[in-house]
Structures are given as C-alpha cells and as structure tokens.
Backbone as CSV, one residue per row, in Angstrom:
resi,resn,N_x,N_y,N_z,CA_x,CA_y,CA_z,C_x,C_y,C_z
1,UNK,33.353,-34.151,17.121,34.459,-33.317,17.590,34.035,-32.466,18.762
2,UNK,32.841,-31.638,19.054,32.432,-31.198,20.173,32.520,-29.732,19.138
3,UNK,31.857,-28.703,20.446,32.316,-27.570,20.219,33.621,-26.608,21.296
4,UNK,34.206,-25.937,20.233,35.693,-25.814,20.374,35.406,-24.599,21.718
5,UNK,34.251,-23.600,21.115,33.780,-22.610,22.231,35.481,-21.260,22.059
6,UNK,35.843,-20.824,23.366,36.295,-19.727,23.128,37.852,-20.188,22.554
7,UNK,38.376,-21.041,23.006,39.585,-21.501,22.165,39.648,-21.794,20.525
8,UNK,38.331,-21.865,19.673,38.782,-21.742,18.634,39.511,-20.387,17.991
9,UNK,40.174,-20.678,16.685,41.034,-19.501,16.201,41.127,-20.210,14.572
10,UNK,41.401,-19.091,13.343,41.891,-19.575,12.409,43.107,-20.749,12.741
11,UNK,44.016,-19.694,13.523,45.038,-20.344,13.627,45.702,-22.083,14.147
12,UNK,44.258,-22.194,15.112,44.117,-23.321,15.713,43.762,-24.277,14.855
13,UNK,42.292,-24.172,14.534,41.032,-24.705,13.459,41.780,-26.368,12.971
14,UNK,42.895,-25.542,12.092,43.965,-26.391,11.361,44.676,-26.943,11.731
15,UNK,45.195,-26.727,12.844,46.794,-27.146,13.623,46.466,-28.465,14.262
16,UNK,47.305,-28.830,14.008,47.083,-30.615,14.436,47.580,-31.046,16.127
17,UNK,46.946,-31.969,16.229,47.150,-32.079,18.188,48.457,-32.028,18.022
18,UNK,49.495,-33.023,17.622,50.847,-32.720,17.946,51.432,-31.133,18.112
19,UNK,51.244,-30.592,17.137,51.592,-29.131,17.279,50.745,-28.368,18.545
20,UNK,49.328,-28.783,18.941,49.188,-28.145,19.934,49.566,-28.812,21.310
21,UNK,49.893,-29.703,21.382,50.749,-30.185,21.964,51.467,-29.616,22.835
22,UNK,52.836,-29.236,21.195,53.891,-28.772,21.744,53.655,-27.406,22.441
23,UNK,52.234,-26.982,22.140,51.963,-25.161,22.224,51.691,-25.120,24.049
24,UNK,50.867,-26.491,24.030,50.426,-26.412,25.702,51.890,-26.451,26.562
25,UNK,52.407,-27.395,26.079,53.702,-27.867,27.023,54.530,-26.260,27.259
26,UNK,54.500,-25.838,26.247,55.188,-24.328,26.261,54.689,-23.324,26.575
27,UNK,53.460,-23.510,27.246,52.780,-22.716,28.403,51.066,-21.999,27.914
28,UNK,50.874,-22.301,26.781,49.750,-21.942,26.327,48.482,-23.095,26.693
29,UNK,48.697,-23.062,28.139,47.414,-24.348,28.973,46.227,-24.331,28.374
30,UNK,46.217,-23.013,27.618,44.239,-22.631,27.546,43.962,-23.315,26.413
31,UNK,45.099,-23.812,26.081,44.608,-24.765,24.410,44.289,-26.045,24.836
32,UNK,44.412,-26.586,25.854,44.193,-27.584,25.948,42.815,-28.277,26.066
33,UNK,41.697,-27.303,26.195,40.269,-27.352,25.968,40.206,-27.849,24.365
34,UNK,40.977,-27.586,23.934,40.398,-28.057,22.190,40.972,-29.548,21.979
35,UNK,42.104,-29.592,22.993,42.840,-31.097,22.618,41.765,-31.913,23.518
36,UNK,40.980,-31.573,24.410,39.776,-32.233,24.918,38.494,-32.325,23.802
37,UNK,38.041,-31.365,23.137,37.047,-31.170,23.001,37.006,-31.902,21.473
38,UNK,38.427,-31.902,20.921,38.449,-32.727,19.802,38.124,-33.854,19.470
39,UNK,38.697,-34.605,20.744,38.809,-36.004,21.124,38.183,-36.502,21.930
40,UNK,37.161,-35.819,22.914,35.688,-35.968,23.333,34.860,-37.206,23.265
41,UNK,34.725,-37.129,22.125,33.664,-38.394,21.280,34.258,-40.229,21.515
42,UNK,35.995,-40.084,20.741,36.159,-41.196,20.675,37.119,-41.314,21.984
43,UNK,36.969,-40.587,22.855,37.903,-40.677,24.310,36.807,-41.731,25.056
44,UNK,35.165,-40.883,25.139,34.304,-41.851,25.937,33.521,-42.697,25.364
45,UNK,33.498,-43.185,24.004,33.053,-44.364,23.362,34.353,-45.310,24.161
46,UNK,35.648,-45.163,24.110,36.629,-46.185,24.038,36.284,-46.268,25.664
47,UNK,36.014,-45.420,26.731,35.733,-45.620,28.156,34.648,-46.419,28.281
48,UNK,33.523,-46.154,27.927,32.292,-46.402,27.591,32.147,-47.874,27.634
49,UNK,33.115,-48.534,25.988,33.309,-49.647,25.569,34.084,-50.382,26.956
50,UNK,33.959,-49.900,27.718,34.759,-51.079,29.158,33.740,-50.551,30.493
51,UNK,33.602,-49.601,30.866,32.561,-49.925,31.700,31.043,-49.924,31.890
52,UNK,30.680,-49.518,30.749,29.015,-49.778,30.240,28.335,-48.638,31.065
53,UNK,29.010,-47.798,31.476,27.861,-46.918,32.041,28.065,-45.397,31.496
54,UNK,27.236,-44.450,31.319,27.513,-43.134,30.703,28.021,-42.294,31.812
55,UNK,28.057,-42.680,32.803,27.778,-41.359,34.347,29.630,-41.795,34.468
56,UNK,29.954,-43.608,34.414,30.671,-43.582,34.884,32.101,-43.355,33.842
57,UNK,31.714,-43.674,32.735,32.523,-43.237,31.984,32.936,-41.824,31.817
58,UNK,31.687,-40.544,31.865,32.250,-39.218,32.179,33.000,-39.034,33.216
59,UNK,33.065,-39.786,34.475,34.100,-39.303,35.460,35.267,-39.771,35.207
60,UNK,36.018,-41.139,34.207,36.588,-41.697,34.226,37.651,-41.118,33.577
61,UNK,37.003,-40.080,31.990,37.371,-39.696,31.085,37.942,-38.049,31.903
62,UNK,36.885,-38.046,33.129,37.863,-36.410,33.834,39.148,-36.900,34.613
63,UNK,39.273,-38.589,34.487,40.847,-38.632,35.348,41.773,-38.651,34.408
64,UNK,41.436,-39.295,33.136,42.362,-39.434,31.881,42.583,-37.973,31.369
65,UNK,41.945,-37.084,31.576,42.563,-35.817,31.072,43.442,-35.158,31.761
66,UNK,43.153,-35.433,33.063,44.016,-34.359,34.226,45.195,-35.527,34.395
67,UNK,45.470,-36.951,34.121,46.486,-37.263,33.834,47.015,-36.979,32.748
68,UNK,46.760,-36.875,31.660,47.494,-36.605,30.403,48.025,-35.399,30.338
69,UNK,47.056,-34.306,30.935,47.650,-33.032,31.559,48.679,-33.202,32.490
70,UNK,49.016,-34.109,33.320,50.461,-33.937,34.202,51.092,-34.777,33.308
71,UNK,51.126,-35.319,32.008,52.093,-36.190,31.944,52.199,-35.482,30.121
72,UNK,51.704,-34.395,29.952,51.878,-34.105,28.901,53.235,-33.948,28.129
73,UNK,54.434,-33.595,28.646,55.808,-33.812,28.425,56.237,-35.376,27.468
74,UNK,55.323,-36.218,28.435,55.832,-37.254,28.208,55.610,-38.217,27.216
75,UNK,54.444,-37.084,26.467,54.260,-37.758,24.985,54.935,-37.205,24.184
76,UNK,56.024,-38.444,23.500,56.773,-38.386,22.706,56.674,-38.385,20.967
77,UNK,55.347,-38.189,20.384,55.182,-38.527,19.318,55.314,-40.075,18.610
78,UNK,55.452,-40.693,19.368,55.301,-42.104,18.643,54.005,-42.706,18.037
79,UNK,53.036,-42.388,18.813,52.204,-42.225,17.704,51.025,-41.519,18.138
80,UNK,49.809,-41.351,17.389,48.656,-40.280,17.072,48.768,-39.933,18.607
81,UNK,48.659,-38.104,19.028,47.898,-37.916,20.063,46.773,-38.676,20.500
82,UNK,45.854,-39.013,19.644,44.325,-39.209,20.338,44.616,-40.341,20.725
83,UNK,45.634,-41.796,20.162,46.104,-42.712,20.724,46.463,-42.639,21.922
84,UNK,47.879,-42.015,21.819,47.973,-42.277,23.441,47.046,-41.767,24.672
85,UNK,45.883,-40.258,24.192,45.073,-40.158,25.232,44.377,-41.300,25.233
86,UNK,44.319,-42.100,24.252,42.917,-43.182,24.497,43.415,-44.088,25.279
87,UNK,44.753,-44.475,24.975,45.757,-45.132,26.083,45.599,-44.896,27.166
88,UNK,45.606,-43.961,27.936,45.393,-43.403,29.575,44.287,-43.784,29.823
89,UNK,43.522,-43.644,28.588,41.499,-43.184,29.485,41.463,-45.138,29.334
90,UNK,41.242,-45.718,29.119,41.783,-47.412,28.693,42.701,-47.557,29.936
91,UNK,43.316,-47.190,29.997,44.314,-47.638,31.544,43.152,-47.158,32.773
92,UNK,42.750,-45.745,32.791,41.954,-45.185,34.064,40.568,-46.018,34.296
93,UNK,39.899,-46.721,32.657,38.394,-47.407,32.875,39.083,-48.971,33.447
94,UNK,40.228,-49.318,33.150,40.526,-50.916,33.328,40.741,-50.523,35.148
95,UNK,41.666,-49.593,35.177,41.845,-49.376,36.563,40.357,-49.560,37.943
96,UNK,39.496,-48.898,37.380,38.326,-48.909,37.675,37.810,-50.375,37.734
97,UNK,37.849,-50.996,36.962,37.012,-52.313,36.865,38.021,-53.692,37.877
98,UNK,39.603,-53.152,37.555,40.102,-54.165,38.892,39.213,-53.566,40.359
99,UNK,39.542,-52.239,40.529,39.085,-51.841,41.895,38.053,-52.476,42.400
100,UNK,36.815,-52.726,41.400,35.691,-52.993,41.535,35.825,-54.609,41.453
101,UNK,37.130,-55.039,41.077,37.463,-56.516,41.032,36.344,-57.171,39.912
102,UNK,35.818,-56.676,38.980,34.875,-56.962,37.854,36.037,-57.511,36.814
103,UNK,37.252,-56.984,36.616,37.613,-57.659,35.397,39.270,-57.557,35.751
104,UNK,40.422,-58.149,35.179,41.723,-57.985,36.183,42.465,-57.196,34.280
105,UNK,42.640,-57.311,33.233,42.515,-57.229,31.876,42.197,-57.403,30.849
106,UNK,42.395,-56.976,29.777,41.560,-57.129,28.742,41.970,-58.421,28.081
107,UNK,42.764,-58.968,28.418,43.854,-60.503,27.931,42.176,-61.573,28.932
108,UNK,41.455,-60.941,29.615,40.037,-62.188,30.338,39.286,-61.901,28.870
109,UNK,39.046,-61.251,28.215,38.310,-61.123,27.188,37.456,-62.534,27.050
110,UNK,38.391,-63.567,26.611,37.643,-64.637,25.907,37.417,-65.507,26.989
111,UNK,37.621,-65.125,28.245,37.094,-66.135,29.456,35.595,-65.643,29.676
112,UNK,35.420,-64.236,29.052,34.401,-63.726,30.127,32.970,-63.735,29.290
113,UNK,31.907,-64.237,30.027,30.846,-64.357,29.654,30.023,-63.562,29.117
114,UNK,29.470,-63.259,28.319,28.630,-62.685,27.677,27.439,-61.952,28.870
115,UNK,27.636,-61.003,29.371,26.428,-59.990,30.121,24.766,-60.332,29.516
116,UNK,23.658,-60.281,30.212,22.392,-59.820,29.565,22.238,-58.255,29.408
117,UNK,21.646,-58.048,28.024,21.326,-56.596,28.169,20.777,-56.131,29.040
118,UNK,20.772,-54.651,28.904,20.000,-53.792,30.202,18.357,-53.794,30.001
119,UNK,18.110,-53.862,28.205,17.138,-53.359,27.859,16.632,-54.823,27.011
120,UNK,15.183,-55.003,27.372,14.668,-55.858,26.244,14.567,-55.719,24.763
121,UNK,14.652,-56.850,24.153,14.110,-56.662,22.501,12.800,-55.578,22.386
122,UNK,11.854,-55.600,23.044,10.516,-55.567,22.892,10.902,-54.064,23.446
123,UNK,11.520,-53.576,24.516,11.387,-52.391,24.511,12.694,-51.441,23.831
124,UNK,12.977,-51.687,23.203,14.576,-51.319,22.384,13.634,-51.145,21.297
125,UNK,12.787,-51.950,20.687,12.177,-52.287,19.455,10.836,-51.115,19.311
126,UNK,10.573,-50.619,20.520,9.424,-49.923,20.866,9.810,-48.302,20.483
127,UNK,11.124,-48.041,20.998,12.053,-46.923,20.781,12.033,-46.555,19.375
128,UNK,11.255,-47.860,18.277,11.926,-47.576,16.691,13.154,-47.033,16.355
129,UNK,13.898,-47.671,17.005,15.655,-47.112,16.451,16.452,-48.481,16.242
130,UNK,17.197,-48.270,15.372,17.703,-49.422,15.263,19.491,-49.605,16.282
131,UNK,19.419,-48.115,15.825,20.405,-48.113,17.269,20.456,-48.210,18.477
132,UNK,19.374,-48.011,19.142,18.936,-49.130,20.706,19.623,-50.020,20.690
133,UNK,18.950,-51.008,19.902,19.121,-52.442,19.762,20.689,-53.058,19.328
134,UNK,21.038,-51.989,18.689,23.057,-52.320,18.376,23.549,-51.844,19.316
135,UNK,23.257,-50.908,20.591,23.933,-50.522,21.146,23.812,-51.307,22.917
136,UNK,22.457,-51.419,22.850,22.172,-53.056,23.403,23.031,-54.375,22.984
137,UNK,23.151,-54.527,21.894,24.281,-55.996,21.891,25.326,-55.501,21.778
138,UNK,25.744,-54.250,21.567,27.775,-53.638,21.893,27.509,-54.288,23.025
139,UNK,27.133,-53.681,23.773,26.888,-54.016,25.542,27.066,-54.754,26.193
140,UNK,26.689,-56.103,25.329,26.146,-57.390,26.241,27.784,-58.033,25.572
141,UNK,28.688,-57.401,24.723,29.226,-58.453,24.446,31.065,-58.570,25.349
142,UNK,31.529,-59.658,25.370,32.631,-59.531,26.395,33.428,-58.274,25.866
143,UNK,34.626,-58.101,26.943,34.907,-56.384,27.213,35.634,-56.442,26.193
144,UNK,36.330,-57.445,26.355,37.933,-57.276,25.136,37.513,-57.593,23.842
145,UNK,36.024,-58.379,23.254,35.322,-57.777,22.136,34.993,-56.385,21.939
146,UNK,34.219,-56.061,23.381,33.310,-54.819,22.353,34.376,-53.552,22.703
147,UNK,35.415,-53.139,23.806,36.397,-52.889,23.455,37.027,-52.557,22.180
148,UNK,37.495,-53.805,21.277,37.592,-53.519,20.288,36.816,-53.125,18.914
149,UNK,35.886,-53.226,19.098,34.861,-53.347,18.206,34.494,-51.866,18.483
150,UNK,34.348,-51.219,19.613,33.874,-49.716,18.897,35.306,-48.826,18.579
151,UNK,36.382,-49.267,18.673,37.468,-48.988,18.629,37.611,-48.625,17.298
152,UNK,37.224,-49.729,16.823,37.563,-50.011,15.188,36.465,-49.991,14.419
153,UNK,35.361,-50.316,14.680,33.997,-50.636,13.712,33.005,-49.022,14.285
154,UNK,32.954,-48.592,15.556,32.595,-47.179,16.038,33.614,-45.492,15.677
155,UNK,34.458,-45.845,16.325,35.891,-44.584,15.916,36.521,-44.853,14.575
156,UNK,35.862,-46.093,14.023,37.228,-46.448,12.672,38.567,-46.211,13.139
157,UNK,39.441,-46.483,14.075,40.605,-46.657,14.175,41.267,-47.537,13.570
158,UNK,42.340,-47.189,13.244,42.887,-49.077,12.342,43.670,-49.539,13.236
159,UNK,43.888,-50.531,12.793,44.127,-52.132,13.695,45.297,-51.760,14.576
160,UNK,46.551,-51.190,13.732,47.780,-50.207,14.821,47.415,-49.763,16.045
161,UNK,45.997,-48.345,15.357,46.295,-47.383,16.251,45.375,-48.695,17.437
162,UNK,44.598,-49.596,17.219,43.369,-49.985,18.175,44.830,-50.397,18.883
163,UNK,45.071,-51.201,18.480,46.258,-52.730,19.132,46.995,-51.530,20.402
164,UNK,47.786,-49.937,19.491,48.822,-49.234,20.595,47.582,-49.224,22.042
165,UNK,46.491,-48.709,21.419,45.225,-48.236,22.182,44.996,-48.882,23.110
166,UNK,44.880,-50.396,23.113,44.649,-51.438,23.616,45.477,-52.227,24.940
167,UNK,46.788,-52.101,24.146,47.717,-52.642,24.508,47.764,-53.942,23.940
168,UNK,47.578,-54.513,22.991,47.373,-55.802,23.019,47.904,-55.898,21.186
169,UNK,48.169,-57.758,20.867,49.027,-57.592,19.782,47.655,-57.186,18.475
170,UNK,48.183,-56.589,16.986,47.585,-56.137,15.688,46.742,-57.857,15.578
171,UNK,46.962,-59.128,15.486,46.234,-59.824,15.575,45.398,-60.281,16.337
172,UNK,45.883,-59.887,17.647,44.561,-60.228,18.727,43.065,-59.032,18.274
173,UNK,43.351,-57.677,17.870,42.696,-56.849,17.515,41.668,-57.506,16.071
174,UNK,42.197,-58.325,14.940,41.817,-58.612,13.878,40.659,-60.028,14.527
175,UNK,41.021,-61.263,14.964,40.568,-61.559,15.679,39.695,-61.428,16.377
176,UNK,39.380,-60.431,17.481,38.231,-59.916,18.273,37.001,-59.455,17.773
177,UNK,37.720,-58.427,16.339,36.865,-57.744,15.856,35.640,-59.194,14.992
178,UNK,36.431,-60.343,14.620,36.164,-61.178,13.413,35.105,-61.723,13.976
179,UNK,35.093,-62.159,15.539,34.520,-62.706,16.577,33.452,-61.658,16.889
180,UNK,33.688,-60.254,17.420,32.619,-59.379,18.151,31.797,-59.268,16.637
181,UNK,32.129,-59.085,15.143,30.732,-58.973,14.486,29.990,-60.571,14.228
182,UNK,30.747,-61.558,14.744,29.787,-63.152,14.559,28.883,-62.823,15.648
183,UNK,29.307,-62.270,17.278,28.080,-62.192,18.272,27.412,-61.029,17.880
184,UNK,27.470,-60.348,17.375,26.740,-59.015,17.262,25.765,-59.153,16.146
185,UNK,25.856,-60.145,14.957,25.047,-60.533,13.792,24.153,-61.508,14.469
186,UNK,24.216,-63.019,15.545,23.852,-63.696,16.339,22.911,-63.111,17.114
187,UNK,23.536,-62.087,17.909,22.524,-61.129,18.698,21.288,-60.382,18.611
188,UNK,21.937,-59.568,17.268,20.332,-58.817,16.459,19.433,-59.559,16.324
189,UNK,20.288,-60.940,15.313,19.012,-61.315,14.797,18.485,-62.212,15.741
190,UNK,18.762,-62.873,16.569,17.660,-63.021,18.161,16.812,-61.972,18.402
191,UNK,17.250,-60.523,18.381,16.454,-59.705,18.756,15.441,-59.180,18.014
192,UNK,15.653,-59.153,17.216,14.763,-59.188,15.458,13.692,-59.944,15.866
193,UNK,14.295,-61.171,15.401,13.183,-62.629,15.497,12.372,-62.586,16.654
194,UNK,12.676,-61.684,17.684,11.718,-61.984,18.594,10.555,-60.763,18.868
195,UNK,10.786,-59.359,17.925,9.816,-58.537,17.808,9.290,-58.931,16.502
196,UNK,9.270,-59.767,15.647,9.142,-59.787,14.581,7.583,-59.703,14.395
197,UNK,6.906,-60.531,15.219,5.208,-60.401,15.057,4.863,-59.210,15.611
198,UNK,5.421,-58.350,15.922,5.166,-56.943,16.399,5.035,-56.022,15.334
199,UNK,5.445,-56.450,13.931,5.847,-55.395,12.601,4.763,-55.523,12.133
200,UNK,4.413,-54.511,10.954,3.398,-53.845,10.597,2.183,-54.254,11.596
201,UNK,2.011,-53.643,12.498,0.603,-53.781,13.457,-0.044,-53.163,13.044
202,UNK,-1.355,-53.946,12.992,-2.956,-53.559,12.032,-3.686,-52.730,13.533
203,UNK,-3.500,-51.541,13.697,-3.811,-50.975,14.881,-5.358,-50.416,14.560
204,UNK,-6.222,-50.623,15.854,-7.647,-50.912,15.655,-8.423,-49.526,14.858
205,UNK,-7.624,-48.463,15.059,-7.632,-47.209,14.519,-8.138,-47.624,13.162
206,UNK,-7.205,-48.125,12.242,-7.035,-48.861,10.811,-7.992,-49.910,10.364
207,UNK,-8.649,-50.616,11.574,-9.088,-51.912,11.515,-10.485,-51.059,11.778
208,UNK,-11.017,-50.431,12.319,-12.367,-49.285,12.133,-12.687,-48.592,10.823
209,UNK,-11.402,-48.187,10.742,-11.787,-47.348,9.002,-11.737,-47.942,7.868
210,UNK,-11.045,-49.226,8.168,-11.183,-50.131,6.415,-12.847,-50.731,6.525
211,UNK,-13.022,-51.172,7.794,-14.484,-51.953,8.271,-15.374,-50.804,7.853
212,UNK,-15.526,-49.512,8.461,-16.278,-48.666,8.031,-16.789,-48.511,6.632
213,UNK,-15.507,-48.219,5.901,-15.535,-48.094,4.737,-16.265,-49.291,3.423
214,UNK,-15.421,-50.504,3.920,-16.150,-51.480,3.259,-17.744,-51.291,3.421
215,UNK,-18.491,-51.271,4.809,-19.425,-51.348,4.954,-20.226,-50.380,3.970
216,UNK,-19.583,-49.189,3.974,-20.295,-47.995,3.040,-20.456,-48.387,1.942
217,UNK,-19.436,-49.299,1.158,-19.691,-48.991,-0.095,-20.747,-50.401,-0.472
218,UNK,-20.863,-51.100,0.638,-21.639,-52.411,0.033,-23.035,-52.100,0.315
219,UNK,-22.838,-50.919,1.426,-24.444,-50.355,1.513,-24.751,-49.598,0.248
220,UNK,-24.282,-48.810,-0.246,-24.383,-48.362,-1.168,-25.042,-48.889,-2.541
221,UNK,-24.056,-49.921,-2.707,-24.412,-51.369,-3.915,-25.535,-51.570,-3.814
C-alpha cells in the first residue's frame, strides 16, 4: 500500500477509493496522494508487466496519474477504482511500446516471441533468491502472458477485474494465465537444472577442516 504520510486520518484510513473519489472531485485534491499511494504497488507491477523496465515504468505510472487526475469526473463507478486506474496506466505503458513501435497490442501476445532474460541462471542463482530467478522468467515471457500473469497470480486480481484491466475477453485472461504458468514452470526448471551442480558446494574452507581433522585423529590412533 505505500505510506499514506500527511494525508492519513482516522477518517480516511477506512474510506474506500470510491468515496474518496467523490471527496477529490468535490475539491478536496489533497486526498488524492492516498488514492496514489494506495494503489502504488499494483499500478507499477501492472506497468512494469508491459515494459520491463523499473525507471520506465515510474515515469509511465506519473502520466497515468495526472491523467486520471484530469479525467477524474469521468469515473463512473462501474467498476473497482484501482481497475480503472490500472486501465489508464495499461493504456499509457501500451501507448509507449507502439511509439517505440515494440508492440501494436496486447491481442500480438501469442505472435510474440519469447525475450532472453536480462540476467543469467548462474548469476540470479548467485543472488540466493528465488525471486531473481521468477522474476527473470515473468520477464522473458510474451507481454500479453506476463501481463496477465502478474495481474492475477502477482496483484491476485480476478479474472473480471484482470479482463476490465486488460481490455481483453474473461477467457482470453483464463487462457493466458493457463499458458504463462506452463512457460514459467518450463523456464525455472531450465534454470534450476542448469545451477544444479552448483548446490551444496564443498568449499575448500570445509575441505581443510574435515582433512585436518581426520588427520588428527588417525595421528592420534
């Protein structure tokens, strides 16, 4: 969720985006730091999930706010606030990627090839995290997979809110997801299998003091 900073209040704490919403539209602008700061997290995972970069996704996510800010009127409650902001910031990262002529929509999904990661097995594996390495194959996998996949398997959104999110139909969403965890299970375990002789390393540190030791006690004998 972030921190709320000087806009929190009892009164706020509780109050749900729709209601603050209606509070900004009716002139109380300064709330609108919390309708950011709430939705923070799963605003630039869902940016994130389309253009793979952190630098560029923070700028992307400052056009989706200052649009949602001029167009705040125009959410009608149809469904979740954080939806339709995720809607804009999803329109502002796709916008980005025609400009750059990298992708034209998320309907290329299943044309588009699978990326190489940024980062090797061997050095993802070096990091000891296992989240490197998952966040390395989110990465590598086509947009309109992993798109959906942190949508739904990262934010837990359900299939509705992903699909309004998306733009795209509740089965293309079920689908993608069924597909992005077959490459993402495929992926690891490539990446696995290939640090695998790297696990428990007998490091020479270890390989001195068992030798030492043996030696002592047979001198001893």
């Amino acid at each position: 969720m972030g921190y709320l900073g000087s806009v929190t209040s009892s009164a706020t704490v509780e109050t749900s985006d729709e209601d603050i919403v209606a509070r900004v539209v009716g002139g109380d602008t300064a709330l609108f730091e919390l309708l950011m700061r709430r939705n923070n997290r799963r605003v630039f995972r869902a940016v994130r999930a389309i253009l793979r970069s952190d630098d560029e996704a923070e700028d992307a996510m400052q056009e989706a706010y200052v649009s949602a800010f001029s167009h705040l009127r125009e959410f009608g409650g149809r469904s979740k606030f954080s939806t339709w902001l995720v809607r804009i910031a999803v329109h502002e990262a796709l916008g980005r990627l025609r400009r750059g002529k990298r992708v034209t929509s998320l309907d290329d999904a299943e044309l588009e090839e699978p990326m190489a990661t940024t980062r090797s097995p061997e050095g993802a594996a070096s990091d000891g995290e296992l989240r490197v390495l998952l966040e390395a194959a989110i990465d590598a996998l086509p947009i309109g997979f992993r798109a959906v996949f942190v949508l739904r398997a990262v934010e837990d959104m359900d299939v509705m809110e992903t699909a309004l999110a998306l733009a795209i139909p509740e089965e293309t969403v079920r689908t993608r997801l069924h597909r992005a965890r077959g490459l993402l299970r495929d992926s690891l375990a490539k990446s696995i299998e290939s640090v695998a002789p790297q696990a428990f390393e007998f490091h020479l540190s270890r390989c001195d003091r068992v030798a030492a030791r043996v030696l002592a006690r047979i001198r001893r004998a």
